[in-house]
C-alpha positions in Angstrom: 111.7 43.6 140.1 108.6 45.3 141.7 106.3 47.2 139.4 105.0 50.9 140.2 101.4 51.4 140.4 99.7 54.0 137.9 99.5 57.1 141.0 103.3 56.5 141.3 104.0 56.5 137.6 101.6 59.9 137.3 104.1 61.4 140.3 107.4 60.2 139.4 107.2 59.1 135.2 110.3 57.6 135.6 109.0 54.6 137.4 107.1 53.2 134.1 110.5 52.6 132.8 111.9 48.7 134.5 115.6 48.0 134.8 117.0 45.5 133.0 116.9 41.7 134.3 118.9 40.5 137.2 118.9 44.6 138.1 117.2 46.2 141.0 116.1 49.8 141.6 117.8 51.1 145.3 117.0 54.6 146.9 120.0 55.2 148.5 118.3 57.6 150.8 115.3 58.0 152.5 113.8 58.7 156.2 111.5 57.5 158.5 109.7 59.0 161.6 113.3 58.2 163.5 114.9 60.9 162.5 112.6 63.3 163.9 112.1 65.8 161.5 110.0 63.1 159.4 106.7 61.8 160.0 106.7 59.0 157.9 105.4 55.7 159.9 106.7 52.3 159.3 103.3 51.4 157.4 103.7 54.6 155.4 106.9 53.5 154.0 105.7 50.0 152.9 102.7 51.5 151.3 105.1 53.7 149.6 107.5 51.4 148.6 105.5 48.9 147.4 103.9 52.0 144.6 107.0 52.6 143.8 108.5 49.6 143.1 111.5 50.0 144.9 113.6 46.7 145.7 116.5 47.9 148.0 115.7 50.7 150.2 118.4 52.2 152.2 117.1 53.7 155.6 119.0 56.5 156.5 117.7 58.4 159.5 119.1 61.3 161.4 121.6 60.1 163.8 119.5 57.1 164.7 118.8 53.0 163.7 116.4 52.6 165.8 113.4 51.6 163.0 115.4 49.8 160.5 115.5 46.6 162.3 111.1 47.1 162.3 110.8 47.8 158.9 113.1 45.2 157.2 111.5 43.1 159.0 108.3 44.4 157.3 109.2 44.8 153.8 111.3 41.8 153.8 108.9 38.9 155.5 106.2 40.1 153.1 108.7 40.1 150.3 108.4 44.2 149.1 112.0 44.9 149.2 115.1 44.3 150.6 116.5 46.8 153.5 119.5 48.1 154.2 120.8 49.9 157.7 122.2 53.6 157.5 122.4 56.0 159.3 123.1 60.1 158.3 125.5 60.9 161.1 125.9 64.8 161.5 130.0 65.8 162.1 131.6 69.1 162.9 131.6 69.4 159.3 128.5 68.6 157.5 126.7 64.9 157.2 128.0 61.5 156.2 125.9 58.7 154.9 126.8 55.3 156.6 125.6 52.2 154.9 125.5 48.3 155.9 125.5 49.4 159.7 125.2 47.0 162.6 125.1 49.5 165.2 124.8 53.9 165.7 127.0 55.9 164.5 128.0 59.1 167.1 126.8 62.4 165.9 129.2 65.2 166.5 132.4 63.6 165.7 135.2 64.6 163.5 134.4 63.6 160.0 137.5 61.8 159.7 136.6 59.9 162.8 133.0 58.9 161.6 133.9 57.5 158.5 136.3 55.5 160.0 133.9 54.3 162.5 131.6 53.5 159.5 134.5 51.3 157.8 135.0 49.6 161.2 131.4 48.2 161.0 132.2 47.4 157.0 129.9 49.8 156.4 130.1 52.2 153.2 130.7 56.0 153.6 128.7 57.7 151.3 128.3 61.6 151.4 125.3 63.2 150.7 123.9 66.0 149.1 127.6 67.0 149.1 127.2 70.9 147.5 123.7 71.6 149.0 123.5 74.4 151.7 120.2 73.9 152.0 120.7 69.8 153.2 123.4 70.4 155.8 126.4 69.3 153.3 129.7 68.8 154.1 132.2 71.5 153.8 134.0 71.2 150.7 137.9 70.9 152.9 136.4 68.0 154.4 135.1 66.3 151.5 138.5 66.5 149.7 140.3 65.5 152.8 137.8 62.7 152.9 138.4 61.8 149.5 142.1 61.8 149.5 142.6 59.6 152.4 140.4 57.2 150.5 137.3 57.4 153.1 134.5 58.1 150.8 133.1 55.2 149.2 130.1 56.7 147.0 128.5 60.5 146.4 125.4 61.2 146.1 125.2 62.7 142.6 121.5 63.1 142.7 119.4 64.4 145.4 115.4 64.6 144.1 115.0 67.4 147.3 118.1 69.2 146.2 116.1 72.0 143.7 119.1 73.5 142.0 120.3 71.3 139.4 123.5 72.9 139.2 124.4 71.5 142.7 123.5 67.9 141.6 125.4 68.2 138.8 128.6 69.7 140.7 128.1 66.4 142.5 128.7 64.0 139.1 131.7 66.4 138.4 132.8 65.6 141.8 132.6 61.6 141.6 134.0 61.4 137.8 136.9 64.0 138.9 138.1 61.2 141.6 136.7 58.4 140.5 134.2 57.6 143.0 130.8 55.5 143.0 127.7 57.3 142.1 124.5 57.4 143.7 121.2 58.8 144.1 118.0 58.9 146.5 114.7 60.7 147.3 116.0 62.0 150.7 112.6 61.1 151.4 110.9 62.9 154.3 107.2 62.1 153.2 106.0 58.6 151.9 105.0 60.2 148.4 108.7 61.2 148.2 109.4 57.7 147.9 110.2 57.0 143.7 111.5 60.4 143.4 115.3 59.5 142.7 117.3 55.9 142.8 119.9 54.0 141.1 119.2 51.2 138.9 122.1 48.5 139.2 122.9 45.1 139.1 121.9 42.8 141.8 124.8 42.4 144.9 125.4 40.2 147.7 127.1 42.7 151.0 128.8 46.1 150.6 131.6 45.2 148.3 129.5 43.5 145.8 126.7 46.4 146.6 129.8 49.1 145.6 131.1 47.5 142.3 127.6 47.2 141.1 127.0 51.0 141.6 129.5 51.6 139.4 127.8 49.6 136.7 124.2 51.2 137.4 122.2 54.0 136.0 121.2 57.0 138.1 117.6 58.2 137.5 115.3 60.7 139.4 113.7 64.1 139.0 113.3 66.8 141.3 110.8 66.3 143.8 109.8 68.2 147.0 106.1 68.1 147.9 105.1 68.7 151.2 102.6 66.0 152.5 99.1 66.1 151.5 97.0 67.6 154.5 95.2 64.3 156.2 94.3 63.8 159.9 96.3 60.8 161.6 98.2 60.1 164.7 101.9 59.9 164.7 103.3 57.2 167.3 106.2 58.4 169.6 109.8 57.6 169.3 112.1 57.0 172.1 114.5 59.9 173.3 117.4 58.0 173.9 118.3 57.9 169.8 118.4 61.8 170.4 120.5 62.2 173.6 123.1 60.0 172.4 122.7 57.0 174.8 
């Protein structure tokens, strides 16, 4: 397991605590310049990741996976962490987290019909922020319709940008109430984010193995929504085609 560096600790104190052995520590969520309403550039996020000590990061981007392929290729030649492709897919109803993709998800689907796209890939669905107005959550009817057709895989039970604690916490009532894998993630938008929130679980080998480790591991994280520090820098473009749906 990687070890945080002394600025990360001093932002996120959580980090000077290592997992046990043969554990790694996996932000189940985070965001990259991809999903347009992020900044954060490909070298950002190693920097970021390598402070942090994260070993798995999921990439999640808005309705795109256009930059996972880039940066796994990053983190994992130079041995940082391990990647893994997701996507947050907007539905009529609210967002859906797919991990283990190969290819895009379509935004603006029925939920039902997204997570089953997601399982066709065998991908994870995993539901974010899942009681958070603020985050674009899903509405509560499709969650439990979700849930009782036994389409949601994980919920995120911690959010580090979600500020209300009562929400997150809804969340872990949610998962416990039907049995359902816990997770947790910065929902990273800025590279410092990056620490913020993550599950600490035991090592896995593909999505099944990944899902019956999360229910072994330990949630940890702490509310955290800075905006980015000012600093002058040039942003490089993305294509338009992972926003017009082709």
């Amino acid at each position: 397991m990687a070890t945080a560096t002394a600025d990360a600790i001093a932002r996120h104190p959580h980090l000077a605590h290592s997992c046990p052995s043969g554990w790694v520590r996996v932000d189940m969520h985070s965001h990259t310049l991809h999903s347009g309403d992020s900044t954060t550039t490909i070298d950002e996020v190693v920097e970021a990741v390598s402070h942090a000590g994260i070993d798995v990061l999921c990439v999640t981007d808005h309705n795109s996976i256009s930059g996972v392929a880039q940066l796994a290729r990053v983190l994992e030649r130079d041995g940082i962490c391990r990647v893994i492709a997701g996507e947050e897919v907007r539905t009529h109803a609210g967002e859906i987290i797919g991990l283990f993709l190969s290819q895009r998800i379509p935004f603006g689907e029925n939920a039902m019909v997204t997570a089953h796209a997601i399982r066709e890939q065998g991908g994870l669905v995993y539901v974010p922020h899942p009681f958070d107005p603020m985050r674009r959550n899903i509405s509560e009817v499709a969650l439990n319709d979700l849930t009782h057709a036994g389409l949601v895989d994980a919920i995120e039970v911690f959010n580090a940008k979600t500020s209300l604690q009562s929400l997150n916490a809804r969340a872990e009532r949610f998962a416990s109430d039907h049995d359902v894998a816990r997770g947790a993630g910065s929902d990273a938008h800025v590279p410092l984010a990056l620490g913020s929130a993550f599950v600490d679980m035991p090592d896995f080998d593909g999505p099944q193995d990944f899902l019956d480790a999360l229910r072994g591991g330990h949630v940890v994280g702490h509310h955290w929504d800075e905006p980015r520090p000012w600093a002058p820098r040039v942003v490089p473009s993305t294509p338009l085609d992972q926003f017009n749906g082709d």
